[in-house]
C-alpha positions as CSV (number, residue, x, y, z in Angstrom):
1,X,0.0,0.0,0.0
2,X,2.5,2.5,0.8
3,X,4.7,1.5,-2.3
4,X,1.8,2.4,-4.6
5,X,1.3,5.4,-2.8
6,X,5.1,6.6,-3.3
7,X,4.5,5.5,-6.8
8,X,1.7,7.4,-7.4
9,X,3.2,10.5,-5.6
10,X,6.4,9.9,-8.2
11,X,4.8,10.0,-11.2
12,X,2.7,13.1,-10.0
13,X,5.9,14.9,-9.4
14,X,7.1,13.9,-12.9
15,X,4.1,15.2,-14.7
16,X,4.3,18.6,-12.9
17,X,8.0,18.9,-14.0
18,X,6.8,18.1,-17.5
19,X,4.2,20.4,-17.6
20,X,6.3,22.9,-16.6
21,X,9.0,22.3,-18.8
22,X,6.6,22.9,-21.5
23,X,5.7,25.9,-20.4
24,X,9.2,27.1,-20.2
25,X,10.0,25.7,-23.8
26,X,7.0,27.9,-24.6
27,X,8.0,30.5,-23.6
28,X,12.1,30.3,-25.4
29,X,9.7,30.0,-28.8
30,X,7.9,32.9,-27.9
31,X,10.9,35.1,-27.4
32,X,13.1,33.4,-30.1
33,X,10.5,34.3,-32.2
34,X,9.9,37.8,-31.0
35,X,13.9,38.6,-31.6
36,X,13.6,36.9,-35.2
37,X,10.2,39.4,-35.5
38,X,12.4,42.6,-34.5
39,X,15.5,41.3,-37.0
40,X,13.1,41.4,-39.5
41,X,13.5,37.6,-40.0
42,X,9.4,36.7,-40.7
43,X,9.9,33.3,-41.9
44,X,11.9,32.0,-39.0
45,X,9.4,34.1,-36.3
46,X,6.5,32.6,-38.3
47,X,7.9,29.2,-37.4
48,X,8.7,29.7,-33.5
49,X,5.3,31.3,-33.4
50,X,3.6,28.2,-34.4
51,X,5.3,26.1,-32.4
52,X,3.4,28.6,-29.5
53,X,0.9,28.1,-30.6
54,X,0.4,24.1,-31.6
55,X,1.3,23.9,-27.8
56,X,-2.1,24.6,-27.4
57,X,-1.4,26.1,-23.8
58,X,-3.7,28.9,-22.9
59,X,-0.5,31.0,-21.8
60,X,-0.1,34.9,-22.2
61,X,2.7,34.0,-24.7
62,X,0.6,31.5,-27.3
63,X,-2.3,34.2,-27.1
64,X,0.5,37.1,-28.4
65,X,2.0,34.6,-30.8
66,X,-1.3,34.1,-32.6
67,X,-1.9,37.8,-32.9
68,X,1.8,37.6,-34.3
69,X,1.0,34.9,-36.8
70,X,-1.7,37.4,-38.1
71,X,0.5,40.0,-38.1
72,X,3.5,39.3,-39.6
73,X,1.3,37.6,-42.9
74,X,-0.9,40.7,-43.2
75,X,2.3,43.5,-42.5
76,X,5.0,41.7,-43.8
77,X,5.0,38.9,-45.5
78,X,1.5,40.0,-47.5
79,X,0.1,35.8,-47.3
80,X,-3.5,37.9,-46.7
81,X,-5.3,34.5,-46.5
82,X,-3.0,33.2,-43.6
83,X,-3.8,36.4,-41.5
84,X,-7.4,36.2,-41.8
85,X,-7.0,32.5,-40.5
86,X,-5.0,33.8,-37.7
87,X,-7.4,37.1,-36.4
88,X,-10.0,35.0,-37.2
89,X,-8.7,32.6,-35.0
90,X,-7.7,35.0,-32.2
91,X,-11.0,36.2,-32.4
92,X,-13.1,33.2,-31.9
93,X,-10.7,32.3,-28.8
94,X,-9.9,35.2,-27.2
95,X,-12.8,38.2,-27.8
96,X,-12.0,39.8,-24.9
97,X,-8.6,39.5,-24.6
98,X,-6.8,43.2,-25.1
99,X,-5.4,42.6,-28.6
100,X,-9.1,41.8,-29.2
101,X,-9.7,45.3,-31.0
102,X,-6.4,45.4,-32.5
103,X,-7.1,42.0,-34.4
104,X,-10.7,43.2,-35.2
105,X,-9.2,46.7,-36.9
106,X,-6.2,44.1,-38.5
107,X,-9.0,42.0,-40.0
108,X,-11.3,44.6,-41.5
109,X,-8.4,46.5,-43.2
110,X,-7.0,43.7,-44.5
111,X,-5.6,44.1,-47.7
112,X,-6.0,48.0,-47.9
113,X,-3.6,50.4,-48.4
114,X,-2.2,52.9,-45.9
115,X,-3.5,55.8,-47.2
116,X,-6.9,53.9,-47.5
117,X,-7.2,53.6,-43.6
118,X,-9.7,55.8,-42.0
119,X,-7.4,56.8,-38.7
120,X,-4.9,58.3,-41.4
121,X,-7.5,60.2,-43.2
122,X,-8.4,61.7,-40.2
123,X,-5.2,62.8,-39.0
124,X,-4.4,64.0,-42.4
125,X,-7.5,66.2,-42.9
126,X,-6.7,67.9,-39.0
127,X,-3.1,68.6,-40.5
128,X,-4.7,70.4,-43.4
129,X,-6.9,72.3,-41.5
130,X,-4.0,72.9,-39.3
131,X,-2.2,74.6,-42.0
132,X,-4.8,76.6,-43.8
């Protein structure tokens, strides 16, 4: 009886080590993929994002990295299709998270040019007034 118990108390202990193992690995992707993001090295951030993300984990960091995944295909690497997938995504699992609105505003001005977007207008029509 008390073998099984020290048994059971072992492998306990080993699956909260491997949990949080994974969360740590989790969180090397995430910021191996953030510095690849700021080197401007989108293929390699889109992979390490992923990875994230197919963790499935309901972390901060796999929340962020599916914005990311949105992001990066709509901003940089123009794969339009992939980053309505991902906001789509982000939406449907986390409405009220606080990139929420940002993914929303990604998603309906997907595709549009710069000077297309409505908060530039705006700023450029109180710069003309501004100068009249």
């Amino acid at each position: 009886m008390l073998n099984r118990s020290v048994l059971l108390l072992f492998a306990m202990l080993i699956m909260i080590l491997v949990a949080c193992s994974g969360e740590d690995e989790n969180i090397d992707y995430y910021q191996t993929a953030y510095t690849q993001y700021n080197e401007e090295k989108y293929e390699e951030a889109i992979k390490n994002f992923r990875k994230v993300v197919e963790k499935n984990q309901q972390t901060e960091e796999s929340k962020k990295a599916l914005f990311m995944l949105g992001f990066i295909n709509a901003n940089h690497t123009n794969d339009l299709d992939q980053a309505k997938k991902y906001y789509q995504q982000f939406l449907q699992q986390y409405p009220d998270h606080e990139l929420a609105a940002s993914a929303k505003y990604e998603l309906d001005n997907l595709g549009k040019d710069i000077n297309e977007l409505s908060i530039f207008k705006e700023t450029e029509q109180k710069e003309t007034k501004a100068a009249q």
